[in-house]
Backbone as ProteinMPNN parsed JSONL, in Angstrom:
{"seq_chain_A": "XXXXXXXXXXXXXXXXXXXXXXXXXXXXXXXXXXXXXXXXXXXXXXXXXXXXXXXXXXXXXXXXXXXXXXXXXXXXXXXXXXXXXXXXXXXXXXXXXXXXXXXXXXXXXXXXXXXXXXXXXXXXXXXXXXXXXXXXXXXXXXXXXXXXXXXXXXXXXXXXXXXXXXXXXXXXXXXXXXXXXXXXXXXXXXXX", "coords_chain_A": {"N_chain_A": [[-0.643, 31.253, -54.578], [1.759, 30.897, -51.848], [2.358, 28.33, -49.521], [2.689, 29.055, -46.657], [1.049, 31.165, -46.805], [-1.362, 30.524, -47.691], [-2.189, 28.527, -45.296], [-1.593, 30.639, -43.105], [-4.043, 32.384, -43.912], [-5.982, 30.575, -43.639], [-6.204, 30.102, -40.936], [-6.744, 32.608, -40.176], [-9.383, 32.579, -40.905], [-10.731, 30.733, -39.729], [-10.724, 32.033, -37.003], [-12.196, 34.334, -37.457], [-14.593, 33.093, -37.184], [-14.561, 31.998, -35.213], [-16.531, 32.495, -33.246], [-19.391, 31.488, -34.306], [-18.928, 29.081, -33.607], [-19.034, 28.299, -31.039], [-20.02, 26.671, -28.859], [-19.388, 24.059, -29.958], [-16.579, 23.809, -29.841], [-16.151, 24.338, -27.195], [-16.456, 22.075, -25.954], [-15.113, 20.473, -27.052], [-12.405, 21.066, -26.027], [-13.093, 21.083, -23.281], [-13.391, 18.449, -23.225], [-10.743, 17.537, -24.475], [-9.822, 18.23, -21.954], [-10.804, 16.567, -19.65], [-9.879, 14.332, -20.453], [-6.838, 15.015, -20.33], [-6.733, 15.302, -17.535], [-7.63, 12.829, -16.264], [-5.977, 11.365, -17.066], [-3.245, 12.426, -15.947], [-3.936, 11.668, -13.793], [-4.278, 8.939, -12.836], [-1.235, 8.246, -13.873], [-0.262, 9.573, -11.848], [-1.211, 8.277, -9.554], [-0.041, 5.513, -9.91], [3.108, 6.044, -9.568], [2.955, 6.633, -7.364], [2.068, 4.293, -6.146], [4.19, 2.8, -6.904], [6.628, 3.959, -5.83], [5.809, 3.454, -2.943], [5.735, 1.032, -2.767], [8.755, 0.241, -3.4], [10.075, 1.485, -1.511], [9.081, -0.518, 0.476], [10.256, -2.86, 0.134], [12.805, -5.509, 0.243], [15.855, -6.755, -1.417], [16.63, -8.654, 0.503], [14.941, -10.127, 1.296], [11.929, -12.636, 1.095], [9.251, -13.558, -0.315], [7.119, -16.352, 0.713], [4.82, -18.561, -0.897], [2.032, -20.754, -1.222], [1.62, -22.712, -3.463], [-0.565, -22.127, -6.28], [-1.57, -20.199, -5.36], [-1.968, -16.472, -5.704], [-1.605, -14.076, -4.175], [-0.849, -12.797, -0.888], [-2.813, -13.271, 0.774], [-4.195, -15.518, -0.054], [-2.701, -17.423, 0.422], [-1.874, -20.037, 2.055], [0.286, -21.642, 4.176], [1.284, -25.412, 5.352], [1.822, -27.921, 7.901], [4.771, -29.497, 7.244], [5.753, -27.435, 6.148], [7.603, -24.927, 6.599], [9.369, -25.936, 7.688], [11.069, -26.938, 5.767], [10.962, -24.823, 3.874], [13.032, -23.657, 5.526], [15.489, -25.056, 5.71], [16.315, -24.24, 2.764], [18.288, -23.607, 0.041], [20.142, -20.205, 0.602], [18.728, -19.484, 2.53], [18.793, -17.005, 5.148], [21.065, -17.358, 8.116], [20.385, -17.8, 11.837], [21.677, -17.843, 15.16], [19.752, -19.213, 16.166], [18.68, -20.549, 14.669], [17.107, -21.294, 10.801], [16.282, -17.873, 9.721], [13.195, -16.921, 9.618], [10.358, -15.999, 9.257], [7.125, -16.96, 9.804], [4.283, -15.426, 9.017], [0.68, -14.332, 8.637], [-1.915, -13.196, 6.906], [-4.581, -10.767, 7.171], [-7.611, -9.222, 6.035], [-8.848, -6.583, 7.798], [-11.441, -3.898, 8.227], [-11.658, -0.868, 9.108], [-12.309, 2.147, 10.322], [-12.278, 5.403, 8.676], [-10.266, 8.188, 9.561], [-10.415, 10.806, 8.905], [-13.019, 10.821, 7.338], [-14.838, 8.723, 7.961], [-15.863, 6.514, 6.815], [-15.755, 3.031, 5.674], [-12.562, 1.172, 5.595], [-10.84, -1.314, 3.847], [-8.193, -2.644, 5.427], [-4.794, -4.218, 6.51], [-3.663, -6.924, 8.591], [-1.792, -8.412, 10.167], [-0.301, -11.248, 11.04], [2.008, -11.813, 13.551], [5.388, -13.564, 14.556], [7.907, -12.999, 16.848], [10.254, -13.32, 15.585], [9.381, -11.852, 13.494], [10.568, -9.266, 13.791], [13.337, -10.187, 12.69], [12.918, -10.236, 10.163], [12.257, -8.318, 9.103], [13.846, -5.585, 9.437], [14.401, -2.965, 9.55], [11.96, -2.091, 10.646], [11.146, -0.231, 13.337], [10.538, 1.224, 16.738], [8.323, 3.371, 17.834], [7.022, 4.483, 19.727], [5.374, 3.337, 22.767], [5.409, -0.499, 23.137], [6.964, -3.806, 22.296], [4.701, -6.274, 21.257], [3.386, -8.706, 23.428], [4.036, -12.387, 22.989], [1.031, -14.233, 22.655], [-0.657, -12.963, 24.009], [-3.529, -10.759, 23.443], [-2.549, -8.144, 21.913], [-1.656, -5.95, 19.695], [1.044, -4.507, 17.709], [1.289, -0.808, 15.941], [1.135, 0.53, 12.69], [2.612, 3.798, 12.183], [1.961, 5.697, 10.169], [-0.976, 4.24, 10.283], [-1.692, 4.473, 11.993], [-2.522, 7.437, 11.838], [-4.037, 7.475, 9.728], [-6.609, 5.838, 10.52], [-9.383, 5.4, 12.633], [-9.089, 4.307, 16.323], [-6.695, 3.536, 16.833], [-4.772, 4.566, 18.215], [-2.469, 3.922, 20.475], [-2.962, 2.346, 23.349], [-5.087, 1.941, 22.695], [-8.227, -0.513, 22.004], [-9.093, -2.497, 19.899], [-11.308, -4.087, 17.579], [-12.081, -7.101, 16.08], [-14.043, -9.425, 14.566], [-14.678, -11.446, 17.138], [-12.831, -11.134, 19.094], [-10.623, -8.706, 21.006], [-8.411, -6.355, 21.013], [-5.562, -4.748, 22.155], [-3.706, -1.835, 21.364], [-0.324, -1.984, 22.02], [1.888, -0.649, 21.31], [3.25, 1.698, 18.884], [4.816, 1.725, 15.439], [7.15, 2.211, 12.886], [8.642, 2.122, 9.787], [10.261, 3.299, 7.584], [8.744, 4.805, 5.935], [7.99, 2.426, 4.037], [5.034, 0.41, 2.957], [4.519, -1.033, 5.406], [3.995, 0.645, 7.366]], "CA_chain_A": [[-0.476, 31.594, -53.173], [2.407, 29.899, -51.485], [1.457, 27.101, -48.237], [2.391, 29.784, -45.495], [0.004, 32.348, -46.928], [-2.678, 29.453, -47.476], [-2.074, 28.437, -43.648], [-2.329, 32.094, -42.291], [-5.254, 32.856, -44.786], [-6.908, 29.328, -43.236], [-6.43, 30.198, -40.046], [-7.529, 33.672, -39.855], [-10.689, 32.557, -41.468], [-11.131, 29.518, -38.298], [-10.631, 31.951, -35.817], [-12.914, 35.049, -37.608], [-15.553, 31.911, -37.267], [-14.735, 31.105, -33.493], [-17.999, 32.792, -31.835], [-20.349, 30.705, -34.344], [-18.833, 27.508, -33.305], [-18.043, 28.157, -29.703], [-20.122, 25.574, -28.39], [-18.695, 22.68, -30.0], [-14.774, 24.008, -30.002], [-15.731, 24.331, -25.723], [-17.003, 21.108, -25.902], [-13.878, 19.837, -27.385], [-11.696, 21.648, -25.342], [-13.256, 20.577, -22.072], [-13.314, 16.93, -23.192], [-9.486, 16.984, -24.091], [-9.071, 18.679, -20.432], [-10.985, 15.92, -19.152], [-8.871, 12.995, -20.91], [-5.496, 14.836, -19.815], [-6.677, 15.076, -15.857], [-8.014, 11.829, -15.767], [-4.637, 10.375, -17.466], [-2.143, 12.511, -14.93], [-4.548, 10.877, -12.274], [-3.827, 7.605, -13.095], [-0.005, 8.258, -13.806], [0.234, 10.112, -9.992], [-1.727, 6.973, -8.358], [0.818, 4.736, -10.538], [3.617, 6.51, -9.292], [2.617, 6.733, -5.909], [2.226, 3.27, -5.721], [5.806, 2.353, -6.976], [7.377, 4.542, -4.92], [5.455, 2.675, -1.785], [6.567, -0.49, -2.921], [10.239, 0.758, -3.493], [10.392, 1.669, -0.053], [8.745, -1.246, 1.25], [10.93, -3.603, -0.153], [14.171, -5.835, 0.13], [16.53, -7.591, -1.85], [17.256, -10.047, 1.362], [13.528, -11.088, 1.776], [11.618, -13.155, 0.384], [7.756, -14.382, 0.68], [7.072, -17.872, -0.367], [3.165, -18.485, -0.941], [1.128, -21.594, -1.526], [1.262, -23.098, -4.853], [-1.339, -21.339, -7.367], [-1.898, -19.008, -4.824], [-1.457, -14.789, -6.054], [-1.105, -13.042, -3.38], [-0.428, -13.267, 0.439], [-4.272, -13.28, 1.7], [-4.425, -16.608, -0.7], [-1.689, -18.916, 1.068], [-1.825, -20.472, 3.8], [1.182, -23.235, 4.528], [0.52, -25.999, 6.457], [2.42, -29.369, 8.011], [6.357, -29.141, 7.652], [6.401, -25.949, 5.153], [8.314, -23.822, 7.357], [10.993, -26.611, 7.756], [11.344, -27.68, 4.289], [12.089, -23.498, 3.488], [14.52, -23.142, 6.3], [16.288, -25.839, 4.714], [16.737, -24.299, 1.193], [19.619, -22.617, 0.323], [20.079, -18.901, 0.089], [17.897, -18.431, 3.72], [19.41, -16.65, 6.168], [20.523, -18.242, 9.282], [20.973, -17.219, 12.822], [22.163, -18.351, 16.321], [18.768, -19.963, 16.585], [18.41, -21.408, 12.768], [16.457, -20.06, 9.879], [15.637, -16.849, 9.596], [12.194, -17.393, 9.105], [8.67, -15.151, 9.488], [5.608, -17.114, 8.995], [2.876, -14.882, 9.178], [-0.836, -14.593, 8.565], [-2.137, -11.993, 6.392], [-6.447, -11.137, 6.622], [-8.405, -7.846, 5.858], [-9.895, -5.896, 8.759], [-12.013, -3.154, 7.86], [-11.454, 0.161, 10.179], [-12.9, 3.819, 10.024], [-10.791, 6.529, 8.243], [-10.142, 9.048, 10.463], [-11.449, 12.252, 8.022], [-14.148, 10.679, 6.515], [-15.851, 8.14, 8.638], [-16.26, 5.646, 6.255], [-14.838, 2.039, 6.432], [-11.399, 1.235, 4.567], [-10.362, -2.639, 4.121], [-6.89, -2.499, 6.232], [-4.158, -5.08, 5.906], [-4.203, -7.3, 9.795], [-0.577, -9.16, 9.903], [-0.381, -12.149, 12.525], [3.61, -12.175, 13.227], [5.772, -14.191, 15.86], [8.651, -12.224, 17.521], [11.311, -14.141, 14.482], [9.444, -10.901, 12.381], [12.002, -8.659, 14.044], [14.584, -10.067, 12.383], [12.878, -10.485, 8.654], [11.407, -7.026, 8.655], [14.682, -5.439, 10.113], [13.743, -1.393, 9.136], [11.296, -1.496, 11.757], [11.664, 0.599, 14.535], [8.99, 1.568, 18.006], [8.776, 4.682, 18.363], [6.243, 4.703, 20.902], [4.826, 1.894, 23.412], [6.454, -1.429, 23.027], [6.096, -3.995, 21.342], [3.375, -6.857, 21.918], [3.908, -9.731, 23.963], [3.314, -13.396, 22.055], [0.423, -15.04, 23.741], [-1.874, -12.33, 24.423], [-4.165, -10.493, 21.998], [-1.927, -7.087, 21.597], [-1.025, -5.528, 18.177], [1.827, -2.856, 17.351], [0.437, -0.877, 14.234], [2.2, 1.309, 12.143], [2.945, 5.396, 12.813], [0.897, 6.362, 9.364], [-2.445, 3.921, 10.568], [-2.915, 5.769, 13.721], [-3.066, 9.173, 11.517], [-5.826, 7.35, 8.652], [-7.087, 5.199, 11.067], [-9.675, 5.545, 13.961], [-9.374, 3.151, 16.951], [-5.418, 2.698, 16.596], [-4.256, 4.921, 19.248], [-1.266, 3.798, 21.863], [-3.769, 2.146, 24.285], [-6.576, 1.668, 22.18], [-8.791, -1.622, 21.519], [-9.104, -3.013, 18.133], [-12.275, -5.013, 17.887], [-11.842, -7.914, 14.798], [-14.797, -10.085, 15.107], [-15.345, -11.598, 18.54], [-11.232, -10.906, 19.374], [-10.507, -7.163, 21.228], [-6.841, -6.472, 20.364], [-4.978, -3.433, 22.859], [-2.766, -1.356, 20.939], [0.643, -1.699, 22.852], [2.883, 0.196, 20.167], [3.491, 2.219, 17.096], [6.238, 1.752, 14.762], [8.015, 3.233, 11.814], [9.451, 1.372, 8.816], [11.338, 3.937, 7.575], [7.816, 5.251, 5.356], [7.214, 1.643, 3.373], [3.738, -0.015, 2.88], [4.121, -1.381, 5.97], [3.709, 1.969, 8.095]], "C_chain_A": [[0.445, 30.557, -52.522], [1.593, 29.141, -49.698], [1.613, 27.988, -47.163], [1.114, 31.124, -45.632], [-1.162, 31.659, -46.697], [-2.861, 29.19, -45.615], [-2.696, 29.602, -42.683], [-3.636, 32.108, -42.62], [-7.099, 31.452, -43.9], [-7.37, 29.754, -41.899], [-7.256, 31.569, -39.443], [-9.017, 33.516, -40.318], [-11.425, 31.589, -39.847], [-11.339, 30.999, -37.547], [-11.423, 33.329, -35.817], [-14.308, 34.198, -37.265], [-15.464, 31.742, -35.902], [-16.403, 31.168, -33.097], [-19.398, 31.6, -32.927], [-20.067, 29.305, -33.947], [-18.464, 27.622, -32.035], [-18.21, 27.132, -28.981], [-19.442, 24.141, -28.826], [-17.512, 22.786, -29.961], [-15.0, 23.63, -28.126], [-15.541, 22.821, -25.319], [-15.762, 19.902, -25.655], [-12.694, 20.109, -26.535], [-11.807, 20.914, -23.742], [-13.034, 19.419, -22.158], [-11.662, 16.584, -23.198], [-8.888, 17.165, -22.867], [-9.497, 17.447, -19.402], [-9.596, 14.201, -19.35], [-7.253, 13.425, -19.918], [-5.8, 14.749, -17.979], [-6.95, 13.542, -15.762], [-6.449, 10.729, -16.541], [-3.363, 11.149, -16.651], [-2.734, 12.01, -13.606], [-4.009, 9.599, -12.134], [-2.278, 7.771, -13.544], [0.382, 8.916, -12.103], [-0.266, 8.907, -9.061], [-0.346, 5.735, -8.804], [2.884, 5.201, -9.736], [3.808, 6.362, -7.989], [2.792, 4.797, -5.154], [3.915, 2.156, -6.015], [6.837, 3.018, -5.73], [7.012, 3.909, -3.358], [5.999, 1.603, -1.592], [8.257, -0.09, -2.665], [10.773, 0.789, -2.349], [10.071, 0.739, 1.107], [9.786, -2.786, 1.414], [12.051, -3.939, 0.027], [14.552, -6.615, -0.426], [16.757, -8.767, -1.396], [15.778, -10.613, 1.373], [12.62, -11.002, 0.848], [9.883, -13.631, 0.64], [7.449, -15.425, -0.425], [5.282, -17.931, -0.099], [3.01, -19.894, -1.813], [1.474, -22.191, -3.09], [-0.148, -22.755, -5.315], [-1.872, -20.271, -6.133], [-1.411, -17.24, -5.097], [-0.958, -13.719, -5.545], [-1.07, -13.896, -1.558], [-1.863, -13.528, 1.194], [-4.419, -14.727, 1.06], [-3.59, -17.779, -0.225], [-1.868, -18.844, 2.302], [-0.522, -21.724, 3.881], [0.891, -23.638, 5.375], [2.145, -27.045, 6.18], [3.914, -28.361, 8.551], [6.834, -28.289, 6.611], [7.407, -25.266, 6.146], [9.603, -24.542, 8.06], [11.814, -26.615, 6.531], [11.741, -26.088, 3.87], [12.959, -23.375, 4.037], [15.433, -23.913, 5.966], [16.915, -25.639, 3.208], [17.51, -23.394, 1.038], [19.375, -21.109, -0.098], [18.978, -18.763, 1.792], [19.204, -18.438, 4.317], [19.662, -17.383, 7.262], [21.082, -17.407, 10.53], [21.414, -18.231, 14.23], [21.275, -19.675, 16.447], [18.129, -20.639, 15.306], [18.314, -20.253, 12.118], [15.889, -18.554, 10.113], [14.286, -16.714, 8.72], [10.972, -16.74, 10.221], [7.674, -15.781, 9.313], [4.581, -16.194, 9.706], [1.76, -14.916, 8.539], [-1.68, -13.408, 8.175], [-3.915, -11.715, 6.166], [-6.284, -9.201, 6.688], [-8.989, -7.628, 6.763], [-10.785, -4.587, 8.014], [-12.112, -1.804, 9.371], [-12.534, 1.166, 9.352], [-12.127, 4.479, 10.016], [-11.338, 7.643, 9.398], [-10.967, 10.438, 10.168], [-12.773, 11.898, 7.741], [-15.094, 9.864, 7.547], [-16.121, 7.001, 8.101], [-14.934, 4.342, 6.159], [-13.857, 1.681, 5.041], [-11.045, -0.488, 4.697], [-8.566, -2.358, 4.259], [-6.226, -4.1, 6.642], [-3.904, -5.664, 7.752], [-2.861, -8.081, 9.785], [-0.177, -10.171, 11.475], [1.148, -12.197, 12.506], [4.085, -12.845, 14.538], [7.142, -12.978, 16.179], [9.777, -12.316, 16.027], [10.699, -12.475, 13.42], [10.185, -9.774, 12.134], [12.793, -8.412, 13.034], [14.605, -10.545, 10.7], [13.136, -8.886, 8.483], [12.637, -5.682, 9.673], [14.77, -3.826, 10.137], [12.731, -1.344, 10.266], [11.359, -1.099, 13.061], [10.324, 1.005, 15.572], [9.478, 2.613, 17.758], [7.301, 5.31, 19.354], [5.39, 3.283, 21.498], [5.969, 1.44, 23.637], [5.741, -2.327, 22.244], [5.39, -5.305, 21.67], [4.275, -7.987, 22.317], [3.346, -10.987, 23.308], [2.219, -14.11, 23.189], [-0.664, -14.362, 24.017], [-2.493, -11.829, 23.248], [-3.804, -8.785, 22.686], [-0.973, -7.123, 20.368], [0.086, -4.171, 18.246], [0.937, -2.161, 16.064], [1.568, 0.544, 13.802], [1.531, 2.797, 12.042], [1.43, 5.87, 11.471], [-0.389, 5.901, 9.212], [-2.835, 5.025, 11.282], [-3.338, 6.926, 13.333], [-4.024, 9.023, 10.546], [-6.552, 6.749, 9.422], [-8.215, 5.197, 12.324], [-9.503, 4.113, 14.911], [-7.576, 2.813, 17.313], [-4.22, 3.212, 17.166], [-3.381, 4.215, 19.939], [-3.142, 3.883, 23.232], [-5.007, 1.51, 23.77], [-7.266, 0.115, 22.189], [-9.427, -1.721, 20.252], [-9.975, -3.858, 18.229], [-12.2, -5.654, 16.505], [-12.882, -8.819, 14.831], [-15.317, -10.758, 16.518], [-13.856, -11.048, 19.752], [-11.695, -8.936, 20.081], [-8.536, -7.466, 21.516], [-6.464, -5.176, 20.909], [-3.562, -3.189, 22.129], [-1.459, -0.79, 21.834], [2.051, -0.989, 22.346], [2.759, 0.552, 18.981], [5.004, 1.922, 16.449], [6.55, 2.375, 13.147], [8.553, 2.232, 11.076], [10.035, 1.984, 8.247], [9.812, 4.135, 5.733], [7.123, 3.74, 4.146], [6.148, 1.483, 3.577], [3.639, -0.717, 4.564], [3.416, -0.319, 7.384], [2.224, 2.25, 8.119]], "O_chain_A": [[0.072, 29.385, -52.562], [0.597, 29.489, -49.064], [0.636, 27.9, -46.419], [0.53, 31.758, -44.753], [-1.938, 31.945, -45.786], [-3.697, 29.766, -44.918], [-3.663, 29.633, -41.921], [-4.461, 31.867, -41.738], [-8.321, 31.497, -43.764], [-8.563, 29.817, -41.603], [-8.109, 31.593, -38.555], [-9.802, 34.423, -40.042], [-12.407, 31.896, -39.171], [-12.557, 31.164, -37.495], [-11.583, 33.835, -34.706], [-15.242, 34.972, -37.052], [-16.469, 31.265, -35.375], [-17.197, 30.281, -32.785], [-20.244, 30.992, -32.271], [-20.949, 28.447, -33.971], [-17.438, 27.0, -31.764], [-17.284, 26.53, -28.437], [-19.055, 23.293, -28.022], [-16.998, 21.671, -30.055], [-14.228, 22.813, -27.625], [-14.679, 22.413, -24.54], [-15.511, 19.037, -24.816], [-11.947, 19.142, -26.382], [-10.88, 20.353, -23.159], [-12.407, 18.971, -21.198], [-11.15, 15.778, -22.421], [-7.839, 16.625, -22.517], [-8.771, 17.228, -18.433], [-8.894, 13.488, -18.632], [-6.663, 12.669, -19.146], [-5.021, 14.115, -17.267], [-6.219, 13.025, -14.916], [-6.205, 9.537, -16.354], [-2.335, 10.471, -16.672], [-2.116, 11.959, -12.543], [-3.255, 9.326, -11.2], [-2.047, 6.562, -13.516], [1.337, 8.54, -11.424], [0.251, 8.655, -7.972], [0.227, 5.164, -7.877], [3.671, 4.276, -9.541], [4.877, 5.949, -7.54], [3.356, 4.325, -4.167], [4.412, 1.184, -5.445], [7.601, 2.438, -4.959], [7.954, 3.88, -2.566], [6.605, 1.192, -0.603], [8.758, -0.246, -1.552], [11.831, 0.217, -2.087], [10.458, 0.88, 2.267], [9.977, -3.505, 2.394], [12.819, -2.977, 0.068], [13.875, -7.636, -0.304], [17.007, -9.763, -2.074], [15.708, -11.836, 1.498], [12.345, -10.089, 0.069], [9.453, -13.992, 1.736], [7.471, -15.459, -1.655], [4.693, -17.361, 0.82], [3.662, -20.141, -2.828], [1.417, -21.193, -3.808], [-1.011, -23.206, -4.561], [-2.81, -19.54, -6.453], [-0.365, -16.894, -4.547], [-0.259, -12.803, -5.98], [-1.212, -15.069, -1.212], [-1.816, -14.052, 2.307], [-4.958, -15.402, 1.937], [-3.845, -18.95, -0.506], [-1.974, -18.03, 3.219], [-0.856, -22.829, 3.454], [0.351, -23.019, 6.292], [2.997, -27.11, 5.293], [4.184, -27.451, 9.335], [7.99, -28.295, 6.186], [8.429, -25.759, 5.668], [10.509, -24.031, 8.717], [13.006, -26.333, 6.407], [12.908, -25.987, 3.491], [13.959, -22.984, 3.435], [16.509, -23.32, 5.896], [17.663, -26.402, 2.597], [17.533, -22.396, 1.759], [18.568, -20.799, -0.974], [18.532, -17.63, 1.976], [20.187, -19.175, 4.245], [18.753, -18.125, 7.635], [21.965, -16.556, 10.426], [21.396, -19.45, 14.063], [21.69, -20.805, 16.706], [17.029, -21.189, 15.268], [18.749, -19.11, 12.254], [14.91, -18.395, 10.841], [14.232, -16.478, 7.513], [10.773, -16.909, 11.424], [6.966, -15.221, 8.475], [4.19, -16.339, 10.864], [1.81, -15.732, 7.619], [-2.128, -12.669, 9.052], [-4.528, -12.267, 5.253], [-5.463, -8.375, 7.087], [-9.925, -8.412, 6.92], [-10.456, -4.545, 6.829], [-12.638, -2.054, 10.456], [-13.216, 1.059, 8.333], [-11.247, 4.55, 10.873], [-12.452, 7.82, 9.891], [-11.822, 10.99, 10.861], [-13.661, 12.731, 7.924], [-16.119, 10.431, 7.927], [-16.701, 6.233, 8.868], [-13.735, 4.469, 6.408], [-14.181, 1.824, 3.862], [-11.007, -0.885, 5.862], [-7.853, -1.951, 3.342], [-6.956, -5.021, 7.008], [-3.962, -4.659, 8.461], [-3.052, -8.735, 8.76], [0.122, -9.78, 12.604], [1.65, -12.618, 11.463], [3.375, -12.769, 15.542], [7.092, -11.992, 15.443], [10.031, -11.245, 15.475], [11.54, -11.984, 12.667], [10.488, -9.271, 11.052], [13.08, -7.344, 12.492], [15.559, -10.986, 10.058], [14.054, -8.373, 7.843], [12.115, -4.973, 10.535], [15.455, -3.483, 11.101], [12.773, -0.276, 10.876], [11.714, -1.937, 13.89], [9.19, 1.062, 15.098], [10.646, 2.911, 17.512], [6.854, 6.452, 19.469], [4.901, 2.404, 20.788], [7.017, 1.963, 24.014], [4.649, -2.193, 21.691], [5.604, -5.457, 22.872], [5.394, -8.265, 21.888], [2.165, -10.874, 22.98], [2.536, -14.445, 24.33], [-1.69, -14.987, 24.284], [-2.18, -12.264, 22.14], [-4.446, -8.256, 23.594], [-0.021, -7.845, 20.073], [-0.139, -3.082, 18.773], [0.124, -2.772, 15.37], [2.402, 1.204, 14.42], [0.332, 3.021, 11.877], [0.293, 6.232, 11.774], [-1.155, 6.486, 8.445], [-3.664, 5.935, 11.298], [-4.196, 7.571, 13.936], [-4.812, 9.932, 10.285], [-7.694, 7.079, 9.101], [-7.58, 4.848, 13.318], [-9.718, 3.004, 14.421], [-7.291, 1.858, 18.035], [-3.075, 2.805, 16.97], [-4.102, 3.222, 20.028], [-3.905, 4.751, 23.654], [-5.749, 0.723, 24.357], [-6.351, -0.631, 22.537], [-10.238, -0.934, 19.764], [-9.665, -4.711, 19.06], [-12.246, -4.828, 15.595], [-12.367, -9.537, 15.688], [-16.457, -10.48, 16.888], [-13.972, -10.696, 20.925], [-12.638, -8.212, 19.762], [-7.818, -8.353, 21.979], [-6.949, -4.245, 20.266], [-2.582, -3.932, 22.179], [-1.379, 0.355, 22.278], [3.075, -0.874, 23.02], [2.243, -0.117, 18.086], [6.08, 1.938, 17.045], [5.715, 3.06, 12.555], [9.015, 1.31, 11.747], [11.011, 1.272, 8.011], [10.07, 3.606, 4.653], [6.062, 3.88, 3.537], [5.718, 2.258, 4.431], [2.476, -0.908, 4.919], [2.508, -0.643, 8.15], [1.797, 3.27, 8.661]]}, "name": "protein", "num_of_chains": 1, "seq": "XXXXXXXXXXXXXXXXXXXXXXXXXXXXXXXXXXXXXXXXXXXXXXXXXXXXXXXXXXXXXXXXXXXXXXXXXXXXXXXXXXXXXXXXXXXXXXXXXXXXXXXXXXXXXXXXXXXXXXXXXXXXXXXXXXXXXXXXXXXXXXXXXXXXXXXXXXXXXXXXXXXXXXXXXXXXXXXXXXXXXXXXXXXXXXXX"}
């Protein structure tokens, strides 16, 4: 018997056999359906999150962080950091020196808008100088906060996950109440 007859001959025998094995073929079946959803899940979140970044990002700017510190919630600079960078070559400079942002990065915790339940949300302390790091950002409603008082701008796609983050609203952060005096637009990055 040549190997395509054997093959057919094999297979028509499997598939005269299906109904006594159905349970364990479903079994199998459902489990590889499980493996492939739960691996295009994790390639669409993967995805999703590059493409955020991508858009959040620039070639001209830069964030300097702490020694052994990982991320931006982990540094803090202190003293004459923020001289000693505007001093190093490759910053930007303007009329008024360095082009230089220090800000102050903590976790608030809000209420999603659909659900109700609380989301840890990214809280960004900035001086006016963030303008002219973060140069994609645009108002597009309000204005934007004055330094000195306790008023936040927040970005166009909070106010739609976000409760509380309304044009007008108050933002309560521990003992602090924070009046939302603008929305803005980054042109859809992470910072939106």
């Amino acid at each position: 018997m040549s190997a395509p007859a054997q093959m057919l001959a094999i297979s028509l025998m499997n598939f005269r056999n299906l109904h006594r094995r159905l349970d364990s073929s479903a079994v199998a079946v459902v489990g590889f359906a499980g493996v492939v959803l739960v691996m295009v899940a994790i390639l669409s979140i993967r995805a999703g999150f590059r493409a955020t970044l991508a858009a959040t990002g620039s070639p001209r700017v830069a964030i300097v962080l702490r020694g052994g510190a990982g991320t931006e919630v982990n540094s803090v600079l202190s003293g004459n950091s923020l001289d000693i960078i505007g001093q190093a070559p490759g910053i930007a400079q303007s009329t008024s020196g360095p082009v230089l942002s220090p800000e102050l990065l903590v976790q608030i915790s809000l209420k999603k808008r659909a659900s109700g339940m609380h989301a840890n949300v990214s809280f960004r302390g900035v001086t006016p100088a963030a303008f002219l790091v973060h140069n994609r950002l645009r108002m597009t409603a309000g204005r934007t906060f004055t330094p000195g008082l306790n008023e936040v701008i927040v970005g166009s796609d909070a106010t739609q996950l976000f409760r509380g983050l309304r044009l007008g609203d108050e933002l309560h952060t521990g003992r602090r109440r924070w009046r939302v005096v603008g929305i803005f637009d980054d042109g859809g990055g992470l910072h939106n």
